[in-house]
C-alpha positions in Angstrom: 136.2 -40.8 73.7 139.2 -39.6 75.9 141.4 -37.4 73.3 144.8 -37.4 76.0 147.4 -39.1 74.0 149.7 -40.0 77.6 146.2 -42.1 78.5 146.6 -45.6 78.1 144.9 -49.1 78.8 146.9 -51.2 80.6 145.9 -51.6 84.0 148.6 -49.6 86.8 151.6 -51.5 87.6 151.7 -53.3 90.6 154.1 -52.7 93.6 157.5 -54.9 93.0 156.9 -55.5 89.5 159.3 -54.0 86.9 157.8 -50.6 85.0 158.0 -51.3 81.2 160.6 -48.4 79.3 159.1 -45.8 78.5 157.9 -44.9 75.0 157.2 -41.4 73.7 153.2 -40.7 72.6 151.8 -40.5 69.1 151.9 -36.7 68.5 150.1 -37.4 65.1 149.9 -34.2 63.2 152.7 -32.1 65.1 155.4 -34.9 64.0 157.8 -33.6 61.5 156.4 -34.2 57.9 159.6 -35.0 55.7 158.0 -34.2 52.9 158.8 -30.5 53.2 163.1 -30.4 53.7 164.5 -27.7 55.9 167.6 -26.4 55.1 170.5 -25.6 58.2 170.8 -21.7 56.3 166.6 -21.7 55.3 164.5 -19.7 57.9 161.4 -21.1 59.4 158.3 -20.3 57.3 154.5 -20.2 57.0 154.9 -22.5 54.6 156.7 -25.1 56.9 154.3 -24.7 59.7 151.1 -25.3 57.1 153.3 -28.8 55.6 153.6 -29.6 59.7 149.7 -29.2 60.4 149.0 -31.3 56.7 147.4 -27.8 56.0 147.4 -26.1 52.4 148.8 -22.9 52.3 148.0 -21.5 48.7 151.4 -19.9 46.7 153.2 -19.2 49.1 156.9 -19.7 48.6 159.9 -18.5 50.8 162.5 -18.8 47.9 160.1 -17.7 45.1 159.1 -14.4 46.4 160.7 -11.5 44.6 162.2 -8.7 46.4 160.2 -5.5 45.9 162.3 -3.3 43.2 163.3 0.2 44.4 163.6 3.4 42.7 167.1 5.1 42.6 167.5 8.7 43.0 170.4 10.3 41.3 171.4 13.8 42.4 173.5 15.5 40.4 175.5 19.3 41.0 173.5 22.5 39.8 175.5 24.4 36.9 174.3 27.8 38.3 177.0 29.0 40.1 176.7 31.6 42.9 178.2 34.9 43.2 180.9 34.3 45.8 179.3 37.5 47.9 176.4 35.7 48.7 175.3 34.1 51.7 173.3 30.9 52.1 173.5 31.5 56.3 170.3 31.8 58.0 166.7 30.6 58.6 163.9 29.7 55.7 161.5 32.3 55.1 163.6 35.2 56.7 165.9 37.7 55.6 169.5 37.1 56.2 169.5 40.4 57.8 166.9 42.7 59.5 165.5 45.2 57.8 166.1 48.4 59.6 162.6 50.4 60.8 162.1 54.1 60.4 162.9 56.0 63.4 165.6 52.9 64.6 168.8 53.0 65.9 169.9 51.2 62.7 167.5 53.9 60.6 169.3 57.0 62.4 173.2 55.7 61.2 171.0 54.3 57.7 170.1 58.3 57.4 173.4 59.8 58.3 175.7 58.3 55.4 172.7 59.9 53.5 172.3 63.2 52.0 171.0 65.8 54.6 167.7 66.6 55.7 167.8 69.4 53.4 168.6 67.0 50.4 166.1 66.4 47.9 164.7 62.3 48.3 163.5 60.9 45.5 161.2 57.9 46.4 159.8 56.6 43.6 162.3 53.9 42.7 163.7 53.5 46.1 167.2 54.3 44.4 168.9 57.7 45.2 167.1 57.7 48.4 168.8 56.0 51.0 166.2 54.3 52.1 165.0 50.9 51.7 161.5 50.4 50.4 160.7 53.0 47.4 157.6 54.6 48.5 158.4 54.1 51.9 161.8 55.7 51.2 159.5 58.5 49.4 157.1 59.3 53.0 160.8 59.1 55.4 162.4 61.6 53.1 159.1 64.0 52.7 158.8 63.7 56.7 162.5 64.8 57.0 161.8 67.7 54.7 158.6 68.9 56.8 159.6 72.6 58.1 158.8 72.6 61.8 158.0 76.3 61.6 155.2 75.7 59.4 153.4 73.9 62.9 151.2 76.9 64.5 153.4 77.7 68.1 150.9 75.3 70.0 151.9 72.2 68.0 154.4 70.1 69.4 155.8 69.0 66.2 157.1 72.9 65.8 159.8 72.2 68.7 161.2 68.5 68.2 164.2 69.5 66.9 165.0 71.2 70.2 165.5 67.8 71.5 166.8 65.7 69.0 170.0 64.6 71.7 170.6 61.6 73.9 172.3 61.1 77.2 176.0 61.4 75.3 175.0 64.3 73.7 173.9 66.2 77.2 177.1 65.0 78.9 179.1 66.2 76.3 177.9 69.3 75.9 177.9 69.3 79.9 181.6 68.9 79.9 181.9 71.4 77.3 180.3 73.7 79.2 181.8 73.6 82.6 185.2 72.2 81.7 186.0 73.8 78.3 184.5 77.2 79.1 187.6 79.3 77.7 187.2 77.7 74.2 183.9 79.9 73.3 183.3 77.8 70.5 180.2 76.6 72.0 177.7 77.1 69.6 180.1 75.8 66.7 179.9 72.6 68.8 176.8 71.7 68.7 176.6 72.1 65.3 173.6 74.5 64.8 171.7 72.0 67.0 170.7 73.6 70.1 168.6 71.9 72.7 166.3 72.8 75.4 166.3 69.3 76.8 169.5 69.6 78.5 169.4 73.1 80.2 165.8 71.9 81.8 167.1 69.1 83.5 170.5 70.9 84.5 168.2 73.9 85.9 165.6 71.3 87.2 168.7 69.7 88.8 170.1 72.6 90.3 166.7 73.6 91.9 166.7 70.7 94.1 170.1 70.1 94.8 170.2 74.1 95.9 167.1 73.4 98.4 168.5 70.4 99.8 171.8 71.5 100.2 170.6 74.7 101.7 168.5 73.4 104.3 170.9 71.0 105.4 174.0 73.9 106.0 170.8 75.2 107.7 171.0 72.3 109.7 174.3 71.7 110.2 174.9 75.6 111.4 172.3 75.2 114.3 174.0 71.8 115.5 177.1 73.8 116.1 175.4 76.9 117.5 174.1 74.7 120.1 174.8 75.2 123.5 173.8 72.3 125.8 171.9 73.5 128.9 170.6 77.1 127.3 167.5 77.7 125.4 168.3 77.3 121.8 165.0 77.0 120.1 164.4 74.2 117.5 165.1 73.5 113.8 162.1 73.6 111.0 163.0 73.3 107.4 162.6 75.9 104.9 160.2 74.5 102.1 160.0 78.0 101.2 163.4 77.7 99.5 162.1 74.9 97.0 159.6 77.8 95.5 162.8 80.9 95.8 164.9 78.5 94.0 162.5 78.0 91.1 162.0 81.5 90.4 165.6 82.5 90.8 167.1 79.6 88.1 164.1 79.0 85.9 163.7 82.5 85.8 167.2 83.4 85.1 167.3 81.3 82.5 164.1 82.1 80.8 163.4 85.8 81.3 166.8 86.7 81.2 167.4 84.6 78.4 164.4 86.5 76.6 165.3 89.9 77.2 169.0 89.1 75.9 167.2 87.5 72.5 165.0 90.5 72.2 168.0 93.0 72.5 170.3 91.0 69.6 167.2 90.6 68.2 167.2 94.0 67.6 170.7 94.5 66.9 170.5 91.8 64.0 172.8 89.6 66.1 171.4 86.6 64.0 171.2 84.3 67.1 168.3 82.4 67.9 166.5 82.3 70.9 166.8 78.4 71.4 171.1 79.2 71.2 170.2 81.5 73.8 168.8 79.2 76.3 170.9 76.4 75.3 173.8 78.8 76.2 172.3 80.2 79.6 171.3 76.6 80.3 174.3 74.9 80.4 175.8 77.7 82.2 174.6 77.2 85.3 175.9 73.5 85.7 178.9 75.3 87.0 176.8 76.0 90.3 175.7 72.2 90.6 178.5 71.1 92.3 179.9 73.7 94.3 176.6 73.7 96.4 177.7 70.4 97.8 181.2 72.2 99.0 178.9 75.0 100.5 177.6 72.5 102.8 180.8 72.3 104.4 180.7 74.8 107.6 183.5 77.4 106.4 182.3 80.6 105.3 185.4 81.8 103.0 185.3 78.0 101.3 181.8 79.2 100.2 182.4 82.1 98.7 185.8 80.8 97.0 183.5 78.4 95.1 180.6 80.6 94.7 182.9 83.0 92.9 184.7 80.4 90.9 181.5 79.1 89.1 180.5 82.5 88.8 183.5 83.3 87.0 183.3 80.4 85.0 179.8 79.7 83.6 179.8 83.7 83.2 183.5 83.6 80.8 181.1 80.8 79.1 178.4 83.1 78.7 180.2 86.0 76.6 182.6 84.1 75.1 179.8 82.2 73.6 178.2 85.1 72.7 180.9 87.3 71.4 181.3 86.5 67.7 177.6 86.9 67.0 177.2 90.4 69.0 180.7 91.6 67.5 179.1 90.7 63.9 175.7 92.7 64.8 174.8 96.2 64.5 175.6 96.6 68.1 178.9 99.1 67.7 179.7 101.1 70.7 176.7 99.4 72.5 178.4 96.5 72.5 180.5 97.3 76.0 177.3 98.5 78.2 176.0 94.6 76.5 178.5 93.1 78.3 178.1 95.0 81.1 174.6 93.9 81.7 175.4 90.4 80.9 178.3 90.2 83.9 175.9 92.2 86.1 173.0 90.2 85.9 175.4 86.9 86.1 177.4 88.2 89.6 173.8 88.8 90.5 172.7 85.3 90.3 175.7 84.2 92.1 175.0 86.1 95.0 171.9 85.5 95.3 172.9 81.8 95.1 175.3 83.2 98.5 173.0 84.9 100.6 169.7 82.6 99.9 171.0 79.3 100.4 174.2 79.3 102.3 173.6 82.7 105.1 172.9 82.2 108.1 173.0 84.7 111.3 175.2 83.9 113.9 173.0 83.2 116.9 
């Protein structure tokens, strides 16, 4: 049996005949069942669908169904207050600010509102201290009591006070020593903290820039010598002057510096041997400039400047010096002192003259 509900029985109409009007087909099932009214404001349902289809859909009710009940959450304000000082800024889990490390810039300005090294730190509470951390505090303030001249001569942690300084520090004292050389307050400066790391590098400085410059006022005084058309000969550079100038300033510095120590040593001066050097060592950062004027081709400009920083760094030299040999057993040896200490000073200056910036007229 056919089940298409636009079939029909009735033979096709013939040409010219009039079409009978035309009448919809029986849906059966999907016609609207009036049984179930639908409201304009109701929404369409399972239940509505099911009535349609002469289906039963069991307990199921659009109007009937209750709305799920939902908890309410009442917050209400703590009644623990907060000190107004505090701070509720920053992220869960961390501090609101960092705790400083040992040996950190924030450490180092931590330490200096603190008692000095010499200070007894107590580290069992943490309080007294001046350090964060009790036991902690305890180890940082033992460590800054260690003695560095209990470390045998060969051990490095003997000499790390001698260069406990940064950059500022050096150029400070730099301009101290080369600008301020009159004052003679040197030693008062740094505060009973000489340092070896600054004279190295000025004499490590002054070794190359004294080769370099050398050699080329070398060069420079056989371009003008030249005369084009004659046998001149040719130009070689003087590596010999790297090693002269090693041995003149590192030796100045250190073996003069020695023998000095070992003479107020003896006269009870009270000066240290690492004030010594510190002295000598900024000393000769007068010359490092002036060797750039020497390169200039004018003989009495050389020795103007040569003299000058002679003059200088030497007035830096005894005036530094002064108060402690004064205060020593020295006496009437005091004045052949000095003496040797000018001596041995013009000496370097020369020798700064004739090695570096002589040459023979060809």
């Amino acid at each position: 049996m056919d089940n298409n509900p636009f079939a029909t029985s009735s033979p096709p109409p013939v040409f010219g005949e009039q079409t009978p009007a035309y009448s919809p087909p029986n849906t059966g099932a999907w016609q609207r069942n009036d049984s179930v009214p639908l409201e304009d404001d109701e929404p369409f349902t399972a239940a509505h669908l099911a009535a349609a289809n002469e289906a039963v859909v069991p307990a199921v009710s659009g109007r009937s169904a209750a709305a799920p009940s939902h908890t309410t959450l009442d917050f209400t304000e703590s009644t623990t207050a907060l000190p107004s000082s505090q701070s509720l800024s920053g992220k869960v889990g961390q501090p609101a600010s960092p705790v400083p490390r040992i040996g950190s810039a924030a450490d180092t300005r931590l330490l200096s509102s603190s008692p000095g090294p010499s200070a007894r730190l107590d580290g069992g509470s943490g309080g007294g201290s001046g350090l964060p951390g009790g036991n902690a505090g305890g180890a940082a303030g033992r460590a800054l009591e260690e003695d560095p001249s209990k470390f045998a001569f060969y051990n490095i942690k003997r000499y790390r006070g001698l260069f406990n300084v940064d950059t500022s520090d050096v150029l400070a004292r730099l301009m101290h020593a080369v600008l301020l050389f009159f004052r003679g307050d040197f030693l008062e400066y740094v505060d009973g903290n000489p340092d070896l790391y600054g004279p190295f590098w000025v004499a490590s400085t002054l070794i190359f820039v004294t080769a370099a410059t050398g050699t080329l006022a070398s060069y420079i005084d056989w371009v003008r010598h030249a005369t084009p058309g004659e046998e001149h000969g040719s130009w070689t550079y003087d590596v010999d002057k790297v090693g002269g100038s090693f041995a003149l300033f590192y030796g100045y510095v250190g073996l003069v510096g020695l023998a000095l120590w070992g003479v107020l040593k003896w006269f009870k001066a009270g000066l240290s041997l690492a004030s010594i050097w510190c002295i000598y060592g900024y000393s000769v950062a007068a010359f490092i400039p002036i060797c750039f004027v020497c390169v200039v081709p004018v003989e009495i400009a050389r020795w103007a400047v040569v003299a000058a920083a002679t003059l200088t760094s030497g007035t830096f030299i005894l005036l530094s010096m002064r108060k402690h040999i004064q205060d020593s057993d020295a006496g009437a040896k005091a004045l052949p002192l000095y003496g040797t200490i000018i001596a041995l000073h013009a000496g370097l200056g020369l020798a700064l003259k004739f090695y570096f910036f002589a040459f023979p007229t060809l």
